[in-house]
C-alpha positions in Angstrom: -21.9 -5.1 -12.3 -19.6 -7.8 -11.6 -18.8 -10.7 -14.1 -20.7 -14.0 -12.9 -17.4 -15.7 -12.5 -13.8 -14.9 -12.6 -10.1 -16.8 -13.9 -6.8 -16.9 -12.4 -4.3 -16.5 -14.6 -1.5 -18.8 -14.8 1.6 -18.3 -17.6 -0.4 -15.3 -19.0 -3.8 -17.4 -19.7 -7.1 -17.0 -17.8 -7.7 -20.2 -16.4 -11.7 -20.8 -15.4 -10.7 -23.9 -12.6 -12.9 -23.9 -10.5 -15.6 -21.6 -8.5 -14.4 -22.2 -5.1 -13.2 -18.6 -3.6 -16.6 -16.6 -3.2 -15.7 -12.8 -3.0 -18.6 -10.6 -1.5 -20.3 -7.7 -1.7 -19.1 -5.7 1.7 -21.7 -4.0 2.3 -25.3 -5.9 2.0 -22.6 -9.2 3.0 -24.3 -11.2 -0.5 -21.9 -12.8 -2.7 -21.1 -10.9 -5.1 -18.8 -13.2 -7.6 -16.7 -16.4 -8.0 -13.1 -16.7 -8.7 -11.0 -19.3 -9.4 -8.6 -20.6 -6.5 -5.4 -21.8 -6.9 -4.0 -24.6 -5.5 0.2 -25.0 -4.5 0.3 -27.1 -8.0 -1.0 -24.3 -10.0 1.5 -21.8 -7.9 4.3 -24.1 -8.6 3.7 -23.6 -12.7 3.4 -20.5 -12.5 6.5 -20.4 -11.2 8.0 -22.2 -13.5 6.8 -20.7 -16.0 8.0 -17.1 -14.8 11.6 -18.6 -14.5 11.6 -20.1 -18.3 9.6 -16.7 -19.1 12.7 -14.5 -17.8 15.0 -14.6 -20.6 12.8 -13.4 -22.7 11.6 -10.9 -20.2 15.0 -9.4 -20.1 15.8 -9.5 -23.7 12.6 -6.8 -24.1 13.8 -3.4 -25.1 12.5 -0.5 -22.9 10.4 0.6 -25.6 9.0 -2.1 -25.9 8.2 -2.9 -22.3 6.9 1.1 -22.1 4.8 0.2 -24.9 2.9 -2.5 -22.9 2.7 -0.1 -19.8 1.1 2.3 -22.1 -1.0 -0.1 -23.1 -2.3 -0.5 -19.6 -2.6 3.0 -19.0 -5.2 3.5 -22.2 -7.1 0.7 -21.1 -7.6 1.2 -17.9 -8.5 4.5 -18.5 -11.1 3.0 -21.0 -12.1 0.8 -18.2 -12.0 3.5 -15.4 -15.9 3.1 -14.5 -16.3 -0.7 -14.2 -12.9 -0.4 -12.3 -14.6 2.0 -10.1 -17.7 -0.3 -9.4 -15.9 -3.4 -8.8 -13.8 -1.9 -6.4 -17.0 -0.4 -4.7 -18.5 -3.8 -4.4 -15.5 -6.1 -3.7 -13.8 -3.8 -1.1 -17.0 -1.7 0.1 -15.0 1.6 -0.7 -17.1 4.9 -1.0 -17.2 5.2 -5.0 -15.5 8.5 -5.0 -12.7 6.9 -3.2 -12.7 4.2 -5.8 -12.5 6.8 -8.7 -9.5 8.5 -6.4 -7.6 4.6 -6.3 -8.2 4.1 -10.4 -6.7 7.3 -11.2 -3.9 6.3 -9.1 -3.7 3.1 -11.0 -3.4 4.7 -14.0 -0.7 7.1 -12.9 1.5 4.3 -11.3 1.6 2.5 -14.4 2.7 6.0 -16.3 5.1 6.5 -13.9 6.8 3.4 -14.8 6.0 3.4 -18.6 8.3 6.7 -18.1 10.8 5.6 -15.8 11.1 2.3 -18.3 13.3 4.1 -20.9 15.2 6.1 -18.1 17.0 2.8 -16.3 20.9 3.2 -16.5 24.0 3.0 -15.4 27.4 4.9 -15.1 31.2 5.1 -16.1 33.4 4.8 -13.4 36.6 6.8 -12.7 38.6 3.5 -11.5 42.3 5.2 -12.2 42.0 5.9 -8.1 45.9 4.9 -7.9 48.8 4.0 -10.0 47.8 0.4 -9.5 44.5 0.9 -11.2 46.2 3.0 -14.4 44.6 2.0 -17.9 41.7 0.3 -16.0 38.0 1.9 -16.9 34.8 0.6 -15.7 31.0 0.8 -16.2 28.0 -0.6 -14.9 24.6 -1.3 -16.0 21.4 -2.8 -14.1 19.8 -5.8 -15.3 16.4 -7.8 -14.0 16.5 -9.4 -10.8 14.7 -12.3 -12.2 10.9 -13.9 -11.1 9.3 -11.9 -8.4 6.7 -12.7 -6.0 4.3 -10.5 -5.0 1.7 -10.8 -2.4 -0.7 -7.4 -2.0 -3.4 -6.6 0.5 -7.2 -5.8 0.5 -7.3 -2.1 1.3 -6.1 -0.8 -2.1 -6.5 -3.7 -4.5 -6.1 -2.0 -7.4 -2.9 0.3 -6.8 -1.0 -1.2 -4.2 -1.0 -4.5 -6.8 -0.3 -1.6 -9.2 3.2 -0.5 -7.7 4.6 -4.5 -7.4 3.5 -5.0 -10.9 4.1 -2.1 -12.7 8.3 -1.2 -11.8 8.2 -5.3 -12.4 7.8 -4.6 -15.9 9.6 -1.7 -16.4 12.6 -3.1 -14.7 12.0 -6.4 -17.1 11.0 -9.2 -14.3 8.6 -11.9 -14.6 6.2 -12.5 -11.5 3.8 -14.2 -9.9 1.1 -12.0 -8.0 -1.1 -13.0 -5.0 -3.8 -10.5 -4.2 -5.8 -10.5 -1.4 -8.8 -13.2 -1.3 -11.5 -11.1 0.1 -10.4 -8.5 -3.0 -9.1 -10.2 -5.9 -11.1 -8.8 -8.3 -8.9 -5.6 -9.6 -6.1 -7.7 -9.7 -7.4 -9.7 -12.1 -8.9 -6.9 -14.4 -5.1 -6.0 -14.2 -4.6 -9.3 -15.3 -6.8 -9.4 -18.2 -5.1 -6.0 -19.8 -1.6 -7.4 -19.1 -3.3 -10.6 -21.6 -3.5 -8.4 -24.0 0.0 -7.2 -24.6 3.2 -8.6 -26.2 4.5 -9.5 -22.7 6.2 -13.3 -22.9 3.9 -15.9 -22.9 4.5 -17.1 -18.6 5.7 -13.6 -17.8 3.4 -13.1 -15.1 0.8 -15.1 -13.5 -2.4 -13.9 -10.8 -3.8 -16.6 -8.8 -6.0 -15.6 -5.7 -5.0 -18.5 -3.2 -5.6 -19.3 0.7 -2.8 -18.2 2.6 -1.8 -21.6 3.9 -1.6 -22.7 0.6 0.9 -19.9 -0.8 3.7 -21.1 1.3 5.8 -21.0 -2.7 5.1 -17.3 -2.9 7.9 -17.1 -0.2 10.0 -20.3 0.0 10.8 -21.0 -3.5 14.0 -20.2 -4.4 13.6 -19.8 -8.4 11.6 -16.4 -6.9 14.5 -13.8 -6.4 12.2 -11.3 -5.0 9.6 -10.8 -2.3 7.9 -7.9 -2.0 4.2 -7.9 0.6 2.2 -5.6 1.7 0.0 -6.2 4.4 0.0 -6.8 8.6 3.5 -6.7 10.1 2.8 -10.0 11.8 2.4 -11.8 8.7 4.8 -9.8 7.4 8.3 -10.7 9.5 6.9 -14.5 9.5 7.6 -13.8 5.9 10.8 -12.6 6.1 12.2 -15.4 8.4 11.5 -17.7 5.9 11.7 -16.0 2.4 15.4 -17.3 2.2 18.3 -15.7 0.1 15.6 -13.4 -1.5 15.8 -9.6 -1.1 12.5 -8.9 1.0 10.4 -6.0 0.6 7.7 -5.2 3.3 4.9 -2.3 3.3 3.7 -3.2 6.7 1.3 -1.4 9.1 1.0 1.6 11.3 -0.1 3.9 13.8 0.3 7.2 12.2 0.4 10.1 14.1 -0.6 14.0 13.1 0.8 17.2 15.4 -1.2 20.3 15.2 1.1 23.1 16.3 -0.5 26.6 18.3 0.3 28.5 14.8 -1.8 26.2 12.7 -4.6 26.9 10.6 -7.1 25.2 12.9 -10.0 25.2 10.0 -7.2 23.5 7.4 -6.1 21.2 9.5 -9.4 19.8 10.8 -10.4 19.7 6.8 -7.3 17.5 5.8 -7.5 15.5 9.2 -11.0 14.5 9.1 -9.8 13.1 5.5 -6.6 11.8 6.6 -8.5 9.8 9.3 -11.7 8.9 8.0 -10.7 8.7 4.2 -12.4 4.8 3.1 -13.4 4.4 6.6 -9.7 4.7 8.0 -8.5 1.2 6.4 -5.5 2.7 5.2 -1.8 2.3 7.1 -1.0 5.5 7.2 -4.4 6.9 7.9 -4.0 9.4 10.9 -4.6 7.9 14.4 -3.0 9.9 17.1 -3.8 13.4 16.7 -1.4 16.0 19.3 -2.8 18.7 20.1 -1.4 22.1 21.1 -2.8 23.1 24.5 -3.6 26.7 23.3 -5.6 25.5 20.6 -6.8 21.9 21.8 -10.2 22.9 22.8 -11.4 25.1 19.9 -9.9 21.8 18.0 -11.6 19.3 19.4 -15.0 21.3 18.9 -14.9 22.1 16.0 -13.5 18.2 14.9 -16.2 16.4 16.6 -19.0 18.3 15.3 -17.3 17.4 11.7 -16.7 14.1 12.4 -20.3 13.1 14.0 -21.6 14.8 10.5 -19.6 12.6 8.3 -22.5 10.5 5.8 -22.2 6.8 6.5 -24.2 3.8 4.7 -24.0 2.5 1.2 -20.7 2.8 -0.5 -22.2 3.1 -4.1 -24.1 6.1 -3.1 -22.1 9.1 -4.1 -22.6 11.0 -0.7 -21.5 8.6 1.7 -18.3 9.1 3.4 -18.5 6.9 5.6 -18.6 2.8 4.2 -18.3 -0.8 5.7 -14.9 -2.1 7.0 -13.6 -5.2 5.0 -15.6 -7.7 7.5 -17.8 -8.0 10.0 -15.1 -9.6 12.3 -12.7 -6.6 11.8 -15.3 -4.1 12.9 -16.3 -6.1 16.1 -12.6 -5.5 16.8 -12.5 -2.4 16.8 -15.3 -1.6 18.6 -14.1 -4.0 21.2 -10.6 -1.9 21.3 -12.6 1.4 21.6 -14.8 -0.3 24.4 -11.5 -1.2 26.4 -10.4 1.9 25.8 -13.4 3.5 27.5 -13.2 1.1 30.4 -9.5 2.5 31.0 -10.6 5.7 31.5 -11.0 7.5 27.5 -13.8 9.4 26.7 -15.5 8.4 23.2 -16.5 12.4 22.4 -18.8 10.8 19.1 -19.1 7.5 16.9 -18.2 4.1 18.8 -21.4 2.4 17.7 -21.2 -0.5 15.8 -24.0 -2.3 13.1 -22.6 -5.3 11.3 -19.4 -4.5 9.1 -20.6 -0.7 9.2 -18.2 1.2 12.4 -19.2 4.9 13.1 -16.4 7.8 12.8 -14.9 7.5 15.9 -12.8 10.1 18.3 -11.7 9.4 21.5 -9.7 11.4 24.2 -7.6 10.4 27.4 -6.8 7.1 26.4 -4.3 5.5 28.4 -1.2 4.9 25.7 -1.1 1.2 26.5 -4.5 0.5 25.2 -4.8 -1.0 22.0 -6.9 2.0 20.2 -3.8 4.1 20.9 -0.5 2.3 20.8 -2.0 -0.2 18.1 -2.9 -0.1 14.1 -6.3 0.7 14.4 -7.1 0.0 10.6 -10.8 1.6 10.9 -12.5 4.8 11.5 -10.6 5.4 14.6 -8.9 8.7 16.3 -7.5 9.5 19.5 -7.0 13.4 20.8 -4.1 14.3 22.8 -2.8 17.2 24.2 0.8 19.1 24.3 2.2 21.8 25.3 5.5 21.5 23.9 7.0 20.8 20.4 9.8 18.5 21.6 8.1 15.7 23.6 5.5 15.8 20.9 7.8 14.1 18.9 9.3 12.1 21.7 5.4 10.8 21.8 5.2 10.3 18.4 8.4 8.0 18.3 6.5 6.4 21.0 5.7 3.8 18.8 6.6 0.6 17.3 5.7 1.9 14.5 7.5 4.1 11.7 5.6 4.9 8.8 4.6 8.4 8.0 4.3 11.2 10.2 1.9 14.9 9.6 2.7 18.1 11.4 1.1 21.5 11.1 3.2 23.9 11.3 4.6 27.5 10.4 7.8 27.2 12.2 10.2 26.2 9.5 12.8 25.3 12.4 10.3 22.6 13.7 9.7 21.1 10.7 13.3 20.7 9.7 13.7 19.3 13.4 10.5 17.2 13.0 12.3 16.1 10.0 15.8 15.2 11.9 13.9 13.7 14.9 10.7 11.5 14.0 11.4 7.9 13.5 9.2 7.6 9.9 10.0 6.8 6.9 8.1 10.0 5.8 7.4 13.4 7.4 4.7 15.4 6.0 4.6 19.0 6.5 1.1 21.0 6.3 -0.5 18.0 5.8 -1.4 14.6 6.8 0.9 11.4 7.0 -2.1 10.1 4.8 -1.1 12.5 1.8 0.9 9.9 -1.1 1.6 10.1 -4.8 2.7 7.6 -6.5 6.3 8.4 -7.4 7.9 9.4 -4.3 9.8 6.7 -2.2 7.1 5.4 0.5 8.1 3.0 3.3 8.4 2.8 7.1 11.0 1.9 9.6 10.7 -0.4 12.6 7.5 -2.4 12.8 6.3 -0.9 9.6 8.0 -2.4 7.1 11.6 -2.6 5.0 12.5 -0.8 1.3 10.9 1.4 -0.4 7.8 1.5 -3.0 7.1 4.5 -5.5 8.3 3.3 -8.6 11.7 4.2 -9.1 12.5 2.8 -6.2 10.7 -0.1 -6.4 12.5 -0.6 -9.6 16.3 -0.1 -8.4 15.1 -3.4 -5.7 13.8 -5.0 -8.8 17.4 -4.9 -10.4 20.7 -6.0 -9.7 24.1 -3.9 -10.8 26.6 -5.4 -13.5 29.9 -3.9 -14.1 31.9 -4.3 -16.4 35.6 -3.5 -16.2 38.3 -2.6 -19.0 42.2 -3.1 -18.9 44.0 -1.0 -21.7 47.4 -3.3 -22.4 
């Protein structure tokens, strides 16, 4: 069960302010909790606080910083089952799902208690002409400074986990804004990081209303943004984050090619999780699924009888698949996109029903590419069928997109995965599997609408960090 009430926590101290943000159960719609909300006074000392905390930040040896990330992972691996729940009851996630984000959690934050003792630099070979003779230099990488983060409500507890995690491994103070219908994980993270050596102000985690965190992206003591979340929100960001490097995981509309030599059987089986996997709120989860003509009929069979068998209801309940979306709002969106959809001329083959927040598994086929439930980020249990008959405008159809995120192919040709590879406009191409697949220390980020940089925590690190040389003049 969830505590009756919740802090924010500004310059490393839970603060118990007030009782004004209600966060809900998603699936019965009853509150569930209070947590404290911050207002642009609070934001502004915790920023303050993470500047004056910085030097102190930086001055931590990598051992020691490991040694707090270490401290994380042991307790949150002591904490793995009320992680679990909360996450169950604040995001409506199926509980195994929840289980699969905390052991991600945990990982991301031993990835970077690993990568905390390996940051370094290099000795350059200056001597490139007589000119440079007796000159030697070397470089090393040192904090960026206070970051900002600002993380979404589809993966509370990880996607806050790879901002806040390479932040203290690369030695940066931050301030962390997670999502107000899901702030709960955060904070749990918040109350671990409490109990470490970490600099008293090093990090603060206040749950806010968006029009009040306008500081999370203007201030200039911040030296870093880094957001996950909608690309809208996301650019608006951007245009008015300043000097500061930005960072954006934004969304997508992911898209999955099944070739004729395909394992039909394995591919509906990682498909019908890369689609459906915590009811398809996920920006990578699959959307567009090509089909090879020879093969697109046994496909589609055999994928809609899965689909329309897929247990949907009550997240806690260990045999449901299928939960609630994050709101009641969201899901009447969707079912209005699958609606117009059908109007233009798509077929809805199962699903498409809608009861409160609760969406069924969806498929759809012949939907015109200008709708909305095809050429937009569906971000619910949601997939459209379509059919090919060759390799190469299957790709031209999957850069058909203003989207760029990642991209699944099934396949036995190694020829068309190296060109798939070569070709697709993603920041990932996934071969044998779907553009849903992700662990949590390879570099994940999109291209186009979908987002700038790249997460996974060494390279989440290298953005966290700026490059020092040093150069040397032997008289």
């Amino acid at each position: 069960m969830l505590k009756d009430s919740y802090p924010y926590y500004l310059a490393s101290e839970p603060v118990f302010a007030n009782r004004d943000l209600v966060v809900t159960n998603k699936y019965t719609g009853e509150a569930a909790t209070c947590v404290a909300k911050a207002d642009a006074d609070t934001i502004d000392k915790a920023i303050q606080a993470a500047t004056e905390a910085q030097p102190a930040m930086t001055a931590m040896k990598p051992y020691q910083r490991k040694a707090v990330l270490d401290h994380c992972v042991a307790r949150f691996t002591e904490r793995r089952d009320e992680l679990a729940k909360a996450l169950c009851i604040e995001a409506g996630k199926p509980i195994k799902d929840a289980e699969g984000e905390v052991t991600r959690l945990i990982d991301t934050f031993r990835i970077a208690a690993e990568e905390s003792v390996r940051i370094e630099g290099e000795v350059l070979n200056l001597e490139i002409s007589a000119r440079a003779s007796g000159y030697q230099g070397m470089t090393k990488l040192v904090p960026i400074g206070p970051c900002s983060f600002i993380s979404p409500f589809n993966f509370p507890l990880n996607l806050a986990a790879h901002k806040v995690a390479p932040a203290i491994a690369a030695g940066c103070t931050f301030v962390l804004k997670p999502a107000s219908r899901t702030p709960i994980g955060a904070l749990i993270i918040g109350e671990v990081l409490a109990e470490t050596d970490l600099p008293k102000g090093a990090f603060s985690i206040l749950p806010c209303s968006r029009d009040g965190a306008d500081l999370f992206t203007t201030d200039e003591r911040l030296k870093l943004l880094s957001f996950t979340g909608s690309p809208d929100v996301g650019w608006a960001l951007k245009a008015k984050a300043g000097k500061k490097p930005v960072v954006l995981e934004l969304g997508g509309n992911a898209a999955c090619i099944v070739d004729e030599d395909a394992d039909i059987n394995d591919a509906i089986d990682r498909i019908i999780i890369g689609a459906y996997y915590q009811s398809g709120q996920s920006c990578i989860s699959v959307q567009r699924i090509l089909l090879h003509d020879k093969i697109y009929d046994a496909f589609r069979e055999k994928f809609v009888q899965r689909v329309s068998s897929l247990v949907a209801g009550d997240p806690a309940d260990e045999n449901t698949f299928i939960g609630p979306m994050i709101s009641e709002s969201e899901a009447e969106r969707l079912e209005g996109w699958i609606s117009k959809a059908h109007e233009a001329g798509g077929t809805i083959l199962c699903g498409g029903t809608r009861n409160g927040a609760m969406l069924e598994a969806t498929v759809m086929e012949n939907v015109p590419a200008s709708c909305d439930a095809s050429a937009e980020e569906a971000f619910g249990p949601l997939s459209v069928l379509m059919k090919f008959s060759d390799f190469d405008e299957a790709l031209k159809e999957v850069n058909n997109s203003r989207y760029g995120l990642q991209a699944g192919i099934f396949t036995r040709d190694l020829y068309k995965a190296h060109k798939a590879w070569d070709v697709l406009e993603v920041g990932g191409v996934v071969i044998g599997d779907v553009p849903s697949w992700r662990v949590d220390n390879m570099p994940y980020g999109g291209v186009k609408d979908s987002g700038l940089g790249r997460e996974g925590i060494r390279y989440a690190i290298k953005d966290m960090m700026e490059t020092r040389l040093m150069v040397i003049r032997t008289p």
